[in-house]
C-alpha positions in Angstrom: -0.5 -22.0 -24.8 -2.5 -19.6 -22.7 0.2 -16.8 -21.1 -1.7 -14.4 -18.6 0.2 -11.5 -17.7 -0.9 -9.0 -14.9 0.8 -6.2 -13.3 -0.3 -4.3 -10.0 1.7 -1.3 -8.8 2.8 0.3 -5.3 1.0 3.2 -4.0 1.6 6.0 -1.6 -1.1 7.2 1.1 -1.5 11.1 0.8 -3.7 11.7 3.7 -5.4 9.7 6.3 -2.7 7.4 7.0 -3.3 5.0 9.5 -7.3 6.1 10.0 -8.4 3.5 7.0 -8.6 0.9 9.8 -10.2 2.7 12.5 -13.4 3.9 10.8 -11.4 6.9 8.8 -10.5 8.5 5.5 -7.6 8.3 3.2 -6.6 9.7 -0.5 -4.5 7.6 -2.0 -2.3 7.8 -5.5 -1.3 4.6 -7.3 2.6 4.6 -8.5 3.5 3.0 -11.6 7.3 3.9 -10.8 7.1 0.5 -8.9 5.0 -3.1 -9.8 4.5 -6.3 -8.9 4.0 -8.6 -11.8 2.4 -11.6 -12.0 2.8 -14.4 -15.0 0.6 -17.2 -15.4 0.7 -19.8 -17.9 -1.5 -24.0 -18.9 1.1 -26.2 -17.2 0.5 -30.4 -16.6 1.0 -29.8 -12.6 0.0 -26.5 -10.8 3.8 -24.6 -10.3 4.3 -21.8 -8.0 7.5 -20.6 -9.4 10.5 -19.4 -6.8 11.3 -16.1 -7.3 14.8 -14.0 -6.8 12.9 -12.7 -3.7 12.4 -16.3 -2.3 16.4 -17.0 -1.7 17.0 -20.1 -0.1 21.3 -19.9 -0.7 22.7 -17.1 1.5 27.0 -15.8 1.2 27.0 -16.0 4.6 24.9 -16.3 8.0 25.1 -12.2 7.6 24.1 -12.7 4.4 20.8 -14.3 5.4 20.0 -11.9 8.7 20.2 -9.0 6.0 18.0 -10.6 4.0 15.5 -11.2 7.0 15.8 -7.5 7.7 15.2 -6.5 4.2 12.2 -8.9 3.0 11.1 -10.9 6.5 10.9 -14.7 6.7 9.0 -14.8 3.6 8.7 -14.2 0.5 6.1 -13.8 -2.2 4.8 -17.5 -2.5 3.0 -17.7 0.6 1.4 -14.9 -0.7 0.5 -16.4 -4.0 -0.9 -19.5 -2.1 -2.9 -17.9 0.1 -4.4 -16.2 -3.1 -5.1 -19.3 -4.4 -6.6 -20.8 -1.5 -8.9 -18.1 -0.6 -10.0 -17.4 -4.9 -11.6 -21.4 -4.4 -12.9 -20.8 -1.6 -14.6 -17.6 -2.9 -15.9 -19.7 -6.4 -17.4 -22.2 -4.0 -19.3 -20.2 -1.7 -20.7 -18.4 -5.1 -21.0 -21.7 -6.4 -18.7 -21.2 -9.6 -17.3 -24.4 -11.1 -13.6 -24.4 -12.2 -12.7 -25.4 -14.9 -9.8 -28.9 -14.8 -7.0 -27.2 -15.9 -3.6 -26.4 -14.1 -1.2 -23.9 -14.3 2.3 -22.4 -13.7 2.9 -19.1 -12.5 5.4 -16.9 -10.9 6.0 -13.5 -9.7 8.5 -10.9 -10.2 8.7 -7.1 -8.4 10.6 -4.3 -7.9 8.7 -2.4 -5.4 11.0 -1.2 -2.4 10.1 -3.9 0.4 9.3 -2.7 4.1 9.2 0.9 3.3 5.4 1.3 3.3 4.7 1.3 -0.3 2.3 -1.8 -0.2 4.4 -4.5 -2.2 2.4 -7.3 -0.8 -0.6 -6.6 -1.2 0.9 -5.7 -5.3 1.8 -9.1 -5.4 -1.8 -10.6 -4.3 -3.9 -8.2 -6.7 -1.8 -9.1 -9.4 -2.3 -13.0 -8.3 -5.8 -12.4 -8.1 -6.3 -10.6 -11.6 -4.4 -13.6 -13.4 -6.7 -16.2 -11.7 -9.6 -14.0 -12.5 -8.8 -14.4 -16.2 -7.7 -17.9 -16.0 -11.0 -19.6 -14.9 -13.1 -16.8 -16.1 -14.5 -15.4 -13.6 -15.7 -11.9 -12.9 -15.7 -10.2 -9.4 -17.1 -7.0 -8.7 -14.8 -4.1 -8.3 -16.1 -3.0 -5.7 -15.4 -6.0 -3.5 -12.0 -6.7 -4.8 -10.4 -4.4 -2.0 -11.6 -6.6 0.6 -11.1 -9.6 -1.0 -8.0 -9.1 -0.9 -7.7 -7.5 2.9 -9.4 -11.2 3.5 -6.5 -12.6 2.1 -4.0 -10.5 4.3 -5.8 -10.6 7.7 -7.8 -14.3 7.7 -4.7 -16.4 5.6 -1.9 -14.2 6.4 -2.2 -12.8 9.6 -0.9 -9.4 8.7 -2.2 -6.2 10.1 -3.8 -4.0 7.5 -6.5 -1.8 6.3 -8.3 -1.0 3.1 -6.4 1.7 1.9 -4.0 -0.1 0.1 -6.2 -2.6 -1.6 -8.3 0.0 -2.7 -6.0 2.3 -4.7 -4.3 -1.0 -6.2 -7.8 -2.4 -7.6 -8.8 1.2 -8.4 -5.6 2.9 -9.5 -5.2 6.6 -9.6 -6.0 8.8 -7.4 -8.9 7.6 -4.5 -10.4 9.0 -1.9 -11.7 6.5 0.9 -14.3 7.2 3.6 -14.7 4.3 6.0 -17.4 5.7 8.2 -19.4 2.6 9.5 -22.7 4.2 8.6 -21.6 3.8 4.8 -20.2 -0.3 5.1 -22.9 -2.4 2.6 -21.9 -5.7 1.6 -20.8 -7.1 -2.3 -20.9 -10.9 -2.4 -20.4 -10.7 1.2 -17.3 -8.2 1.8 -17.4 -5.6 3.2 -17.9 -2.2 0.9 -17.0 1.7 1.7 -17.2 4.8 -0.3 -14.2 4.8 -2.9 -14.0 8.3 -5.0 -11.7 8.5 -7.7 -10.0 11.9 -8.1 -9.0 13.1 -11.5 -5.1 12.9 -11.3 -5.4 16.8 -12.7 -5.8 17.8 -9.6 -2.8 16.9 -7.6 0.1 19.5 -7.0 3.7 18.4 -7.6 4.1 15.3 -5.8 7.9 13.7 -4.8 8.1 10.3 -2.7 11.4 9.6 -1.2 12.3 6.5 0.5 15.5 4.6 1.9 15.6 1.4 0.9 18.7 0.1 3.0 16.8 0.6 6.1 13.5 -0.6 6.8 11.3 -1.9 9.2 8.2 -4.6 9.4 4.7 -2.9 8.6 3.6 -5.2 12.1 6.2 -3.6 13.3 4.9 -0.2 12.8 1.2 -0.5 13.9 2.5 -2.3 17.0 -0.1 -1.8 19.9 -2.2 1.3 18.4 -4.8 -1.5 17.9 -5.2 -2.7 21.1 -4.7 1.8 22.7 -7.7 2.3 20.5 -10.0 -0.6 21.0 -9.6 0.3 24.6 -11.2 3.9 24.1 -7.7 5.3 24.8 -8.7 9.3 24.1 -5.3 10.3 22.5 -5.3 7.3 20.1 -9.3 7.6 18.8 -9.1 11.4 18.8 -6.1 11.3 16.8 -7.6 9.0 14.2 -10.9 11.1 13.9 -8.4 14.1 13.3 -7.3 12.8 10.6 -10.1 11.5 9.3 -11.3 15.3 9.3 -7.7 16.3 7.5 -8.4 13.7 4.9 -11.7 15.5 4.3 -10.5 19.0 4.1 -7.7 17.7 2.0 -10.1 16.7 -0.4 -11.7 19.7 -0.6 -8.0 21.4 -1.2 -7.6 19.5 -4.4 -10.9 20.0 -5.5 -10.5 24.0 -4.8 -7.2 23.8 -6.8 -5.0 25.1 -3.0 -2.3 23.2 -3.0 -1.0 25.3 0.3 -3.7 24.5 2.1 -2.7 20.8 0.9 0.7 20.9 2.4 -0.1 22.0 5.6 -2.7 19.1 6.0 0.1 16.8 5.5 2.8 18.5 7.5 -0.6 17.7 10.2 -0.7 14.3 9.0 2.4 14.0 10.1 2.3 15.5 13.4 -0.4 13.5 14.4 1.3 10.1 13.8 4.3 11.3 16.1 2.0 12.3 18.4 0.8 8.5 19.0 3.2 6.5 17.4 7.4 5.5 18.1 8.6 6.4 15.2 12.4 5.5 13.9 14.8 8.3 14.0 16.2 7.6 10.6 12.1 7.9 9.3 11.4 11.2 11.0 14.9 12.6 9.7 13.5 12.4 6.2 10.7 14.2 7.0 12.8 16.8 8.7 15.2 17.2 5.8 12.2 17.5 3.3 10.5 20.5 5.4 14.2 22.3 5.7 14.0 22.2 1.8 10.5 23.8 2.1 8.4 21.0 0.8 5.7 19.5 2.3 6.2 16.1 4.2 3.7 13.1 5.6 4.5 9.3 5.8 3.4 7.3 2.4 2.6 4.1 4.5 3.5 2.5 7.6 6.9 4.1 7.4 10.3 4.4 5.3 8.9 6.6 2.8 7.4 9.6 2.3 5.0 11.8 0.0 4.9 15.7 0.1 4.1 18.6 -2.5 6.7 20.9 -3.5 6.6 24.7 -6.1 9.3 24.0 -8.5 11.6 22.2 -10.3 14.7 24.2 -7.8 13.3 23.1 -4.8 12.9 19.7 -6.1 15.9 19.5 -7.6 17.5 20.6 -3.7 15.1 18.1 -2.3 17.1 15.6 -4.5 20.2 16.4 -2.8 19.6 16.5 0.7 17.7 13.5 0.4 20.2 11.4 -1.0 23.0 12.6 1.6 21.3 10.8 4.2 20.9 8.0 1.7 17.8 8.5 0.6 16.3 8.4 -3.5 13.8 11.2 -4.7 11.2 10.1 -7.3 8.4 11.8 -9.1 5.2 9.6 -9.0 3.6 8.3 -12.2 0.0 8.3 -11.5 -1.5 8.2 -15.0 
């Protein structure tokens, strides 16, 4: 029997965060603390197998709005069908023939959910990679980003940008510039510049995140879309700001400053409050993590974090503050 098993991990946006969809920069680092994995197996019938995260049988009625809160109205399977749906459609606008045989597959993932950390879109590379190796069919690298942002926006209807599908194709560390004046096309998607860093180069990293509160990534990015396609100033200045940070953050990791680093992303930061409503309980993280000295930006689209810190003392208080406001502290693992 024919067992394909794939694994795509979470990430955590170091700089540029939200620019990637308004015609900005990001770096981004892949963490392998966290995955989404993705098991596909020759079946008679094609299976979607229900996950724990696809819970039908609730305690209580409380039971069930916590479960709303924490994971939305759905879980992974629409995911994995609209994978599916748009992987044939792909094979028959390049006119590849599929082969006649079926399959089972399911998911599993651990990756906080609603906290910014991209588990979805984990869950849909991973998809993709199994089918991939399934029917045998190769797709460039290059395009697999937005492939997979197709999936999201045209199936899905989710908000998004490229960021996250680019550092979950590419792994590592990436640096993204989505200037219009650089889009070609692969097979038809759209294509950007995508850099990979050497890990080497990153300072000591920390991502902290509260899993017990969380909040919708739509949620988040509530009306900044519509503030920026009507030419609002503060909105499009803020996201060429930070496409410049992202740029001059590059060149800090390059030029081995890692100071220069954390004040870009103690920026970052700024800017996001600047334009954005953000929860109390997020920007009380950040707070706690600049008392302890470190460095602090948003990984995502809220409820975690990413910031550089000196030493093993500082991280070790970090740890501590953090988790009396009920947060958890973790080191990423990039490599």
């Amino acid at each position: 029997m024919i067992i394909i098993r794939k694994c795509a991990y979470a990430r955590a946006g170091l700089l540029g965060n939200p620019s990637d969809g308004y015609h900005g920069r990001t770096i981004s680092v892949i963490l392998r603390n966290f995955r989404a994995e993705v098991v596909l197996y020759e079946w008679d019938s094609l299976d979607i197998v229900l996950s724990a995260n696809d819970r039908a049988h609730f305690r209580s009625i409380h039971d069930l709005a916590r479960d709303v809160d924490l994971h939305g109205y759905y879980g992974g399977i629409r995911l994995i069908k609209a994978t599916i749906k748009r992987f044939v459609e792909y094979c028959q606008a390049q006119r590849l023939t599929l082969h006649e045989r079926n399959f089972s597959i399911r998911y599993d993932t651990d990756v906080p959910q609603q906290v910014g950390l991209a588990g979805s879109s984990a869950i849909i590379v991973a998809t993709l990679r199994c089918l991939a190796e399934f029917y045998g069919i190769q797709i460039p690298l290059e395009a697999q980003p937005s492939f997979v942002l197709s999936i999201e926006k045209e199936k899905l209807g989710i908000t998004a940008g490229l960021q996250d599908r680019v550092i979950q194709v590419y792994e590592g560390v990436v640096y993204m510039d989505f200037d219009p004046a650089l889009e070609h096309l692969v097979e038809g998607f759209k294509c950007y510049r995508y850099e990979p860093l050497s890990p080497s180069v990153l300072p000591p990293l920390y991502v902290a995140y509260h899993d017990s509160l969380s909040e919708p990534t739509e949620v988040f990015h509530s009306d900044i879309r519509g503030r920026f396609d009507r030419g609002e100033p503060e909105v499009v200045d803020a996201m060429k700001h930070l496409a410049e940070i992202t740029r001059l953050g590059r060149e800090a990791l390059l030029q081995n400053d890692p100071g220069r680093l954390a004040r870009l992303m103690d920026e970052n930061f700024e800017i996001r409050r600047s334009i954005y409503r953000l929860p109390l309980w997020q920007v009380r993280m950040v707070e706690v993590a600049r008392q302890c000295g470190a460095s602090a930006n948003f990984a995502g689209s809220g409820g975690a974090i990413i910031g550089t810190y000196p030493g093993e003392v500082m991280y070790e208080e970090l740890c501590a503050r953090m988790a009396a406001i009920g947060s958890r502290v973790i080191k990423p693992q990039i490599h």
